[in-house]
C-alpha positions, 0 to 999 in steps of 0.5 A, a space after each residue: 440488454 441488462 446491465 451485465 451484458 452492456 458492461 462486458 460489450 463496453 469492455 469488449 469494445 473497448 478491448 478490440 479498438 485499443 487493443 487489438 484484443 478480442 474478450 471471450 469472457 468478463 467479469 466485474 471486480 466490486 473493489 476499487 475507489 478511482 477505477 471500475 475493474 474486470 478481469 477479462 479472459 481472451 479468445 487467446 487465452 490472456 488473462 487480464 486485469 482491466 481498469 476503467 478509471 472513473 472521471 474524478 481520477 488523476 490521469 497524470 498521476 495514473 500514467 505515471 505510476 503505470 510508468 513507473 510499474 514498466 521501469 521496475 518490471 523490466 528489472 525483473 522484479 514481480 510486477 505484471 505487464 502493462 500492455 500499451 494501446 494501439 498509440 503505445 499509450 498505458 493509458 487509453 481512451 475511448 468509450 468517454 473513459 480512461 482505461 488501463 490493461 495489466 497483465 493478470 498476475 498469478 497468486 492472491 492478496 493474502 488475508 491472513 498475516 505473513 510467517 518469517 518466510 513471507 516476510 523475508 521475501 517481501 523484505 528481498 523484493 522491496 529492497 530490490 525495488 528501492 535500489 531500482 527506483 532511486 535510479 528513477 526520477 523524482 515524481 511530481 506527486 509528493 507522498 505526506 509526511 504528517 507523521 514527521 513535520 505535521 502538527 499534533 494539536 491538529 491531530 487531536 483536533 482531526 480525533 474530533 472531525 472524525 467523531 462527529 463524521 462517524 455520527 453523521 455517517 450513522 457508524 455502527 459503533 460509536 461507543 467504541 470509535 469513541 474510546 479508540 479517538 479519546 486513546 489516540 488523543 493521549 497517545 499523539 500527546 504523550 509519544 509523538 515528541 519522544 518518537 519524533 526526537 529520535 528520528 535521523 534528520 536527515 531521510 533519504 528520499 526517492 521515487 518510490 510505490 507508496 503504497 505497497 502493503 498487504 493488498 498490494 501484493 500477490 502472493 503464492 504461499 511465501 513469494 510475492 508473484 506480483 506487486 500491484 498498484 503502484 501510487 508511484 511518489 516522492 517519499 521515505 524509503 524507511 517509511 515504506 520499509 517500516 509501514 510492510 514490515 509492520 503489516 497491521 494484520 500480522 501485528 494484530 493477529 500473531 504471535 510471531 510479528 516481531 520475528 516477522 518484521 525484523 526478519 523482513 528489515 534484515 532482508 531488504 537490507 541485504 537487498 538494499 545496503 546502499 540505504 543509510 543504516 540510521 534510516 533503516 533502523 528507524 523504520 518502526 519508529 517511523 511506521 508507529 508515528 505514521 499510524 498515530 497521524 493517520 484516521 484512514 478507516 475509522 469512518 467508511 461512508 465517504 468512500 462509497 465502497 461496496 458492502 465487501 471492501 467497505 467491511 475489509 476497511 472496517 477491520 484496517 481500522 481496527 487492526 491498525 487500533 491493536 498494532 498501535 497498542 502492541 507497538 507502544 507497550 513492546 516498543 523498547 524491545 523491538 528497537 533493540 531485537 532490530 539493532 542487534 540483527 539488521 546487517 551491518 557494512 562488513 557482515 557483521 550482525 
């Protein structure tokens, strides 16, 4: 047997004793770093998603995100089934592994950047979903906030660890990387103190996907059909709002992005009113902060992705480099387009 036909026998086994389930076809999905995935079509006719968690994953955290993703579609929001196993557990054992079973949403992760009427739908649907889950209880993992309290001077030294694990790791353009670290020193010295010095100090905080950007999403032309891998955290509304409104691919590669993103603040706004103005008019300074304490991308070999997701990363990293220059030289300007079109109590632009 090759190792194809063991891997959908795996699956089909694994289908049958905890879910009920009989597999007429499997096909393996080479993008993931904490699961294996296959879609799977039935003998019924279900298209599904499966997830087979590798054994470093945090199945505490992974239950209760899949928890979290039940709670906000039965509110009706775009978020696909999860299907209980025979125990009416979301996450199943068997086979020596952890599994977990979702309902195949319609649409696809876009690879292009959003338009106004994308980016206003996605606003509508994140709002909903904060008003739903600030009723949701806190959870246990805590989303980082660098970008707020974290130390600059151990950014800048991060600039160097980075450098020299991209060396190791054999990276394809060093001279380049290098030029991208020595710019993001200046920018943490010379920013960070200003961005920070206009932050409300006091943020709201509440359950929230903590991770919901452009791979996150599904999408039918401009409507989110179904919202994905939920981290499920304690965390900022305004941080999330910021870091989709701000999607570094549509930063990096339209004209239109500052009408994309104020089009989206202004959506979530009329979704969520409850969420304090002063921490919704933050929200980019919060995403242009987040992005200069982040390095996720700019080395790639410590993830041991395949060709294909590590090639995706690769190009993150550089659309978050461009977004970070676009965001500094015109950020002035947005701060000022957000206040004067986000909604205020009364209607009032």
């Amino acid at each position: 047997m090759d190792d194809a036909d063991w891997d959908e026998e795996l699956v089909a086994d694994v289908l049958a004793e905890r879910y009920g389930v009989t597999a007429e076809a499997v096909e393996r999905v080479p993008m993931g770093t904490d699961t294996i995935n296959r879609r799977v079509l039935t003998t019924d006719g279900h298209r599904l998603f499966v997830k087979e968690y590798v054994s470093t994953a945090d199945l505490d955290a992974a239950r209760s995100a899949w928890d979290m993703s039940e709670f906000c579609r039965a509110a009706d929001l775009p978020v696909p089934r999860v299907w209980p196993d025979r125990d009416g557990d979301l996450v199943a054992l068997a086979e020596g592994s952890a599994w977990a079973v979702v309902d195949e949403a319609p649409g696809r992760v876009a690879t292009s950047a959003m338009g106004v009427a994308r980016a206003e739908h996605i606003g509508m649907v994140l709002g909903r979903m904060h008003r739903v889950l600030a009723a949701y209880p806190l959870p246990r993992r805590v989303q980082s906030s660098r970008w707020r309290t974290g130390s600059v001077q151990d950014a800048v030294s991060k600039c160097s660890r980075v450098l020299s694990s991209a060396r190791r790791q054999g990276h394809g353009d060093l001279a380049q990387l290098h030029d991208q670290l020595d710019l993001r020193r200046q920018d943490l010295l010379s920013h960070v103190d200003r961005l920070r010095a206009g932050l409300p100090e006091d943020l709201v905080e509440q359950a929230l996907h903590a991770d919901f950007t452009r791979p996150t999403m599904l999408v039918l032309t401009d409507v989110v059909t179904g919202v994905i891998n939920f981290r499920g955290a304690k965390a900022f509304p305004a941080w999330e709002l910021g870091r989709a409104a701000l999607d570094p691919r549509t930063v990096a590669t339209s004209d239109l992005w500052p009408a994309c993103a104020t089009a989206m603040v202004s959506a979530y706004r009329s979704e969520n009113p409850t969420l304090p103005l002063a921490d919704v008019l933050a929200c980019f300074r919060i995403a242009l902060l987040y992005l200069l304490f982040s390095f996720y991308g700019a080395t790639t070999g410590e993830y041991d992705l395949p060709q294909e997701a590590a090639a995706d990363l690769k190009r993150h990293w550089q659309d978050r480099q461009t977004t970070i220059r676009r965001l500094l030289t015109n950020f002035d300007y947005l701060e000022d387009v957000l206040n004067t079109s986000v909604p205020r109590p009364g209607g009032h632009g």
